[in-house]
Biopython code that builds the backbone (N, CA, C, O; Angstrom):
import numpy as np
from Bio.PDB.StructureBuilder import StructureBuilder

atoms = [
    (1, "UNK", "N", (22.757, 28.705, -16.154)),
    (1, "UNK", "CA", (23.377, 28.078, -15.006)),
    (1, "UNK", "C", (22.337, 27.955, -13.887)),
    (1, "UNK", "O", (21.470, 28.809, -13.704)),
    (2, "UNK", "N", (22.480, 26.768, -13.098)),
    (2, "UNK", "CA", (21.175, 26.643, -11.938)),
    (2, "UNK", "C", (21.660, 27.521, -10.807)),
    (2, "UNK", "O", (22.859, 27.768, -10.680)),
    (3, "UNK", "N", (20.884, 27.922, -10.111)),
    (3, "UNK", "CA", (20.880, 28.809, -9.116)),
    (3, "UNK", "C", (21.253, 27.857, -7.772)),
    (3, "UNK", "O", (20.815, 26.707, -7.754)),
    (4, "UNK", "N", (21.799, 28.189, -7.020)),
    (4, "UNK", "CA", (22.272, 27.265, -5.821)),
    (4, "UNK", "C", (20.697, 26.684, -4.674)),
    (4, "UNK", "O", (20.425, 25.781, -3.883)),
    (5, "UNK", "N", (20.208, 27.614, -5.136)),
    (5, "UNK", "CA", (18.183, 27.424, -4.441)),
    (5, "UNK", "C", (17.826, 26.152, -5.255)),
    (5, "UNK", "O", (17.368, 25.209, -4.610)),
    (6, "UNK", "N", (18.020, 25.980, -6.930)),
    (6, "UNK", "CA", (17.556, 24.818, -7.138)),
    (6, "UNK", "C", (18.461, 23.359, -6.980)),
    (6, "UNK", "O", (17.940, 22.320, -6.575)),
    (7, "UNK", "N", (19.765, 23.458, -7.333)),
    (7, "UNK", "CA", (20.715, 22.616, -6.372)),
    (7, "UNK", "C", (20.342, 22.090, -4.799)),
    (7, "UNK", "O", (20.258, 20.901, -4.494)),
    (8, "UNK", "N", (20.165, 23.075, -3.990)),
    (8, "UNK", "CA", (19.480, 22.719, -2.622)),
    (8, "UNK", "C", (18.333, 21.607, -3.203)),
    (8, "UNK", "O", (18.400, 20.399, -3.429)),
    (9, "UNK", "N", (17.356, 22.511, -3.320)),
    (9, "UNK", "CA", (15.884, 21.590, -3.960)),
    (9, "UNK", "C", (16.318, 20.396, -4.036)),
    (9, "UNK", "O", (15.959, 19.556, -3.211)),
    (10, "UNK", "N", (17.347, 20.043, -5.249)),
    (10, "UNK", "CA", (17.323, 18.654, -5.284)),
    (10, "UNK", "C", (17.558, 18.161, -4.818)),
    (10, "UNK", "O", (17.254, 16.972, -4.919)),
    (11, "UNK", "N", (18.589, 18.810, -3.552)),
    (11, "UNK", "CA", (18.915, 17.800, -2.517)),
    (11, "UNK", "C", (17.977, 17.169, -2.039)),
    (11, "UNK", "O", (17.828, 15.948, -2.000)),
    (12, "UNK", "N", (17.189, 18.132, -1.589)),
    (12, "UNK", "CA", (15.948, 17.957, -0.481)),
    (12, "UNK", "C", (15.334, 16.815, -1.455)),
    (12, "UNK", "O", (15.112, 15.822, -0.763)),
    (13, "UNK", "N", (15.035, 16.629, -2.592)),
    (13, "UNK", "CA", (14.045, 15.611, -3.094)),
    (13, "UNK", "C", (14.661, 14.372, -3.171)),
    (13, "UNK", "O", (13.924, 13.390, -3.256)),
    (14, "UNK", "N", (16.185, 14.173, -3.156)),
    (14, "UNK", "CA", (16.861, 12.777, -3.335)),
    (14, "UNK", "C", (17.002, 12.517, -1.612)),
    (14, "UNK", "O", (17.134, 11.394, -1.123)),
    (15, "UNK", "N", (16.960, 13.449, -1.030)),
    (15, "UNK", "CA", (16.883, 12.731, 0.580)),
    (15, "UNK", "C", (15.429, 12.025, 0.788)),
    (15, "UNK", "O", (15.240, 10.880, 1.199)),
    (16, "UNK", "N", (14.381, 13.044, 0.381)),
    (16, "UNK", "CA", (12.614, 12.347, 0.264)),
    (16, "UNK", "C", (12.997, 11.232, -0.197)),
    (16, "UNK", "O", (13.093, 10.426, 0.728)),
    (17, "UNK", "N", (13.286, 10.756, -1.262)),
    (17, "UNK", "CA", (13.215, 9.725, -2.128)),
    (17, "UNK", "C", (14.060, 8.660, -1.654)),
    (17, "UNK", "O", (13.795, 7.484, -1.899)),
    (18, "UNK", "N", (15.225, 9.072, -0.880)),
    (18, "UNK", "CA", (15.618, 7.503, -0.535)),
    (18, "UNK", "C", (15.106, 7.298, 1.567)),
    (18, "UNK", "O", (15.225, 6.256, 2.213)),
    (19, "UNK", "N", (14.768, 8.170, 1.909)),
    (19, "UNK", "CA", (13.811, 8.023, 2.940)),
    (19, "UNK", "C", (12.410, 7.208, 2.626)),
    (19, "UNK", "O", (11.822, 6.494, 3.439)),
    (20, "UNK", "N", (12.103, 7.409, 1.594)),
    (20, "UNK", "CA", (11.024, 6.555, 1.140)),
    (20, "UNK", "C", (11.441, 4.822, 0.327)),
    (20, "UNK", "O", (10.752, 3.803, 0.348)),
    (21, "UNK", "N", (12.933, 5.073, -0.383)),
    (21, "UNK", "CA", (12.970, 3.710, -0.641)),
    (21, "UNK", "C", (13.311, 2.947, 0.929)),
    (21, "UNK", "O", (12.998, 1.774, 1.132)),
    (22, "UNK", "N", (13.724, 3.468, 1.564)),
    (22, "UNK", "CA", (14.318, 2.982, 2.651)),
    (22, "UNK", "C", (12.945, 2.277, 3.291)),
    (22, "UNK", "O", (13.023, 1.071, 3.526)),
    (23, "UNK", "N", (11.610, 3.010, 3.606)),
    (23, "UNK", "CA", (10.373, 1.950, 3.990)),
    (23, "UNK", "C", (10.216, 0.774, 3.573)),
    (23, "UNK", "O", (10.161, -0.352, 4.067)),
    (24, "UNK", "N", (10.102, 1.609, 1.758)),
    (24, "UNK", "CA", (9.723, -0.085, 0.836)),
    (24, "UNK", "C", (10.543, -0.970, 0.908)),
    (24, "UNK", "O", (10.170, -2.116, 0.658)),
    (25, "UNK", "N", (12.236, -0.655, 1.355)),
    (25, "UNK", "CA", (12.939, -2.106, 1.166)),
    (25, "UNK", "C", (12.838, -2.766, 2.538)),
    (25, "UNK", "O", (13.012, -3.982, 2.623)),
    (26, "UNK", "N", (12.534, -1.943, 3.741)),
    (26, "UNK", "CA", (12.140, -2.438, 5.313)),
    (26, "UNK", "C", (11.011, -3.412, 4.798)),
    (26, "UNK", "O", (11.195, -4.628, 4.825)),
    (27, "UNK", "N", (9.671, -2.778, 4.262)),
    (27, "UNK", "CA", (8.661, -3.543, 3.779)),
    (27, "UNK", "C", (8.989, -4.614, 3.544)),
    (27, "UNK", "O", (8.952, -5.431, 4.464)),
    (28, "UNK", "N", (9.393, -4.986, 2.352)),
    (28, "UNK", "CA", (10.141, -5.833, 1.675)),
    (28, "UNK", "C", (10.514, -6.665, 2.040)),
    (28, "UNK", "O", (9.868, -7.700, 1.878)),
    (29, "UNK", "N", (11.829, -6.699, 2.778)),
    (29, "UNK", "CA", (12.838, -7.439, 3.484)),
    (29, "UNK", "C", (11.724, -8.491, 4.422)),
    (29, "UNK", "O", (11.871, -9.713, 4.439)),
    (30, "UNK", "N", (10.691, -7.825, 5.123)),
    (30, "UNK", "CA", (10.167, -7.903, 6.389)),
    (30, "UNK", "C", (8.915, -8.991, 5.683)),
    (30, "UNK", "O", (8.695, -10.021, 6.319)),
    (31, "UNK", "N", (8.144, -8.760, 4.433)),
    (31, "UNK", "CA", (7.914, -9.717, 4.241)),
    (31, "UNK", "C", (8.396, -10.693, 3.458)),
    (31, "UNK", "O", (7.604, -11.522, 3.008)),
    (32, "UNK", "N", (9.730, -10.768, 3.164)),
    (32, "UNK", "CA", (10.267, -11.929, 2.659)),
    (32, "UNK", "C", (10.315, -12.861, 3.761)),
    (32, "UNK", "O", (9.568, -13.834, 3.858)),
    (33, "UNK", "N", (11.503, -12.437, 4.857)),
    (33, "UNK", "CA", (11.213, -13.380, 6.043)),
    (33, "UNK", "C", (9.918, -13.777, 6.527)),
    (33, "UNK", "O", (9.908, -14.905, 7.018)),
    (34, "UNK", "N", (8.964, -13.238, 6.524)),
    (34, "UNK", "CA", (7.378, -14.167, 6.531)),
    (34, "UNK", "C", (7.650, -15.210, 6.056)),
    (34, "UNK", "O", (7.520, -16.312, 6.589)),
    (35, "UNK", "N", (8.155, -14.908, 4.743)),
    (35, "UNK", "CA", (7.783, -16.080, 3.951)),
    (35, "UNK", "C", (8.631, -17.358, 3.918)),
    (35, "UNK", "O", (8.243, -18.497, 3.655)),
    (36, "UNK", "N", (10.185, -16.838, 4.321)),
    (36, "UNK", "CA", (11.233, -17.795, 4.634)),
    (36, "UNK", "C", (10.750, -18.272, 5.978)),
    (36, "UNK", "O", (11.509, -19.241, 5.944)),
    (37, "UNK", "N", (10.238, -18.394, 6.939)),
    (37, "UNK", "CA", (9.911, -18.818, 7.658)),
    (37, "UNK", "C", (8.897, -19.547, 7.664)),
    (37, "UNK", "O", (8.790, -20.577, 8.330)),
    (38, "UNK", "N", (7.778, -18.926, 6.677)),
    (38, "UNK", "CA", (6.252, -20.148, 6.355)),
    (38, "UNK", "C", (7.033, -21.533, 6.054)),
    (38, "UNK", "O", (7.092, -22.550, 6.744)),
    (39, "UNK", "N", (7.774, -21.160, 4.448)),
    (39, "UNK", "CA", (8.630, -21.943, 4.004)),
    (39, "UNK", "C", (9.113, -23.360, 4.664)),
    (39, "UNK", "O", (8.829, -24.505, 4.312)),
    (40, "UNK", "N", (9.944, -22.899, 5.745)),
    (40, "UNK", "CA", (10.742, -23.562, 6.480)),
    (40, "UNK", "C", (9.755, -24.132, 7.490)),
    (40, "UNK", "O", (10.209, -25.204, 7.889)),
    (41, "UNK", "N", (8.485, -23.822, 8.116)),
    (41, "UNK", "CA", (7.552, -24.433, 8.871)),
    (41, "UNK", "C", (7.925, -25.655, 8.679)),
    (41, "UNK", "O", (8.557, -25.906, 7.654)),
    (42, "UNK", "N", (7.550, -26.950, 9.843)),
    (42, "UNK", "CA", (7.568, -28.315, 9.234)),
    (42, "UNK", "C", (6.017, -28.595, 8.743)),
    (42, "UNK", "O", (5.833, -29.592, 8.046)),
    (43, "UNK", "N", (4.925, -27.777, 9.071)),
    (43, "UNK", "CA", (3.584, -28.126, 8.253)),
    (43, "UNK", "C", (3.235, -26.260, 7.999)),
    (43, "UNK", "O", (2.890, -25.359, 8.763)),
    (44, "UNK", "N", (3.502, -26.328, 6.725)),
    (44, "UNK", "CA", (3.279, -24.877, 6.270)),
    (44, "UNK", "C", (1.933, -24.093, 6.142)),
    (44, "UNK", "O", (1.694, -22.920, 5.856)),
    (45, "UNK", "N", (0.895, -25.492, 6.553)),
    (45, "UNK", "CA", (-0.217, -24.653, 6.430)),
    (45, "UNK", "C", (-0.533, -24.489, 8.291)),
    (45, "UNK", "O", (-1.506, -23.793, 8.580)),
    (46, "UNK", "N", (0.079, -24.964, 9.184)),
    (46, "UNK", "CA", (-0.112, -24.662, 10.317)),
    (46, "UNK", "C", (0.534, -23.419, 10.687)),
    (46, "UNK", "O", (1.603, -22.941, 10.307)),
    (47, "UNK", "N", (-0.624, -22.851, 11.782)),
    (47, "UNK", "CA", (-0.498, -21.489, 12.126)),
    (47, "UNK", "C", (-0.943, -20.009, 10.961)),
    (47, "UNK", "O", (-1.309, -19.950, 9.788)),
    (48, "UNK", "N", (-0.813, -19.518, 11.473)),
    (48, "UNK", "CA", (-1.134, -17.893, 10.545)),
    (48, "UNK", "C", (-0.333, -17.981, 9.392)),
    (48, "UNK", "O", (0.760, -18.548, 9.420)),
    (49, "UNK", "N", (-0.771, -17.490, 8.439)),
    (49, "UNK", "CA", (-0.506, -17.387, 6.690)),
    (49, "UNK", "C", (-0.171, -15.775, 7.239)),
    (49, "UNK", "O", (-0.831, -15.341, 8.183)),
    (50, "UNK", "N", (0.438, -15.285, 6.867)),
    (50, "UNK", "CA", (1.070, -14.135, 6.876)),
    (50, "UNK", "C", (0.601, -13.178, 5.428)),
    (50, "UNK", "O", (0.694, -13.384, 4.218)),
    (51, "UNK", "N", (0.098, -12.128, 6.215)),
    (51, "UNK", "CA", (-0.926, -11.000, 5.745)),
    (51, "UNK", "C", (-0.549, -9.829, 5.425)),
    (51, "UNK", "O", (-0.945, -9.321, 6.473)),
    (52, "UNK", "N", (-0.055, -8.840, 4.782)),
    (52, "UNK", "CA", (0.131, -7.744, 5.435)),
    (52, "UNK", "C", (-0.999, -6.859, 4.271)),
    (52, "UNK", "O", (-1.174, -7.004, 3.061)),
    (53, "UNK", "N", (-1.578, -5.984, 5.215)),
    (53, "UNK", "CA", (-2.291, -5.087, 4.449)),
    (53, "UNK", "C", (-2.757, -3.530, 4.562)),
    (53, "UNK", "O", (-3.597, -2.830, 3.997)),
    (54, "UNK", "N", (-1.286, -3.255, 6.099)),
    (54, "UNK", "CA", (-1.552, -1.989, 6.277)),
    (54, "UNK", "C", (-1.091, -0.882, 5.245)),
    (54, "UNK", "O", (-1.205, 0.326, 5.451)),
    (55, "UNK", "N", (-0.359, -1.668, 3.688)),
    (55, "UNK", "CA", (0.246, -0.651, 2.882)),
    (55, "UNK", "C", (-0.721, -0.373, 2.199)),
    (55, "UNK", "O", (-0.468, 0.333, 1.223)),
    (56, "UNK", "N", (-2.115, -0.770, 2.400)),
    (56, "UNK", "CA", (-3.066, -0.537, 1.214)),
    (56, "UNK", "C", (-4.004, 0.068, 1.591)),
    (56, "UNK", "O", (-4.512, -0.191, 2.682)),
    (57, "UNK", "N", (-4.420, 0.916, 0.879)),
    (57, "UNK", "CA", (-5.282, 2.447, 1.158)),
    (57, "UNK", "C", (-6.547, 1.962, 2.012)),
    (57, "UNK", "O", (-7.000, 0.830, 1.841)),
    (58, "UNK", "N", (-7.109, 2.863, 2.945)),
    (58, "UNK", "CA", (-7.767, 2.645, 3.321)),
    (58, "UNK", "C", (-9.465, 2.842, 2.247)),
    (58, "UNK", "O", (-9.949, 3.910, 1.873)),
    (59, "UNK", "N", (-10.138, 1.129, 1.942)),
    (59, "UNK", "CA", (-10.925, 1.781, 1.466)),
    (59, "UNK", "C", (-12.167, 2.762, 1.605)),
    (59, "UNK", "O", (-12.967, 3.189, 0.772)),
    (60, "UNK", "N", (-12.043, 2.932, 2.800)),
    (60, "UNK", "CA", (-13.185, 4.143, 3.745)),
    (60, "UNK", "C", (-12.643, 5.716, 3.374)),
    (60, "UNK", "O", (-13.347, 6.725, 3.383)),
    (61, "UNK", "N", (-11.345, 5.647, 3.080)),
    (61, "UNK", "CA", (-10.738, 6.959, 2.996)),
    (61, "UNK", "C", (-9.973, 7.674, 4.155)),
    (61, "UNK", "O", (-9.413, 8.767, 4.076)),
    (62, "UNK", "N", (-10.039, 6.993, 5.062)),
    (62, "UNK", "CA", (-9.446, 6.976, 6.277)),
    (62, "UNK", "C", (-8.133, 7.197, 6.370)),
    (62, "UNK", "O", (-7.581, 7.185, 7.470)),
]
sb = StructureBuilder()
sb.init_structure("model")
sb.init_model(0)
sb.init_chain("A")
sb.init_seg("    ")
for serial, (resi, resn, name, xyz) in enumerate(atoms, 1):
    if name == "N":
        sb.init_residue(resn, " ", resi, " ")
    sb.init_atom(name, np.array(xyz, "f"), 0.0, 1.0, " ", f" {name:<3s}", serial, name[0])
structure = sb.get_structure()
């Protein structure tokens, strides 16, 4: 039988885990509308192309 300490535990790791899906679908969401909006531009290559690249490691190590 599990001990009520590892019951807790899991709590604690399914709260981590949807605290973390909760970024990626903000992420997500946030650049879809980029893109529904490039989309919808009346000249899609005018203005900024929409970038995002703060999710990606720094390659300095930073």
């Amino acid at each position: 039988m599990k001990s009520r300490t590892h019951f807790a535990t899991l709590e604690i790791m399914c709260r981590e885990r949807a605290a973390v899906a909760k970024k990626e679908m903000e992420y997500w969401l946030t650049e879809a509308e980029e893109w529904r909006r490039l989309k919808l531009s009346p000249d899609h290559l005018a203005g900024r192309i929409p970038v995002q690249l703060d999710w990606c490691p720094d390659p300095n190590g930073n």
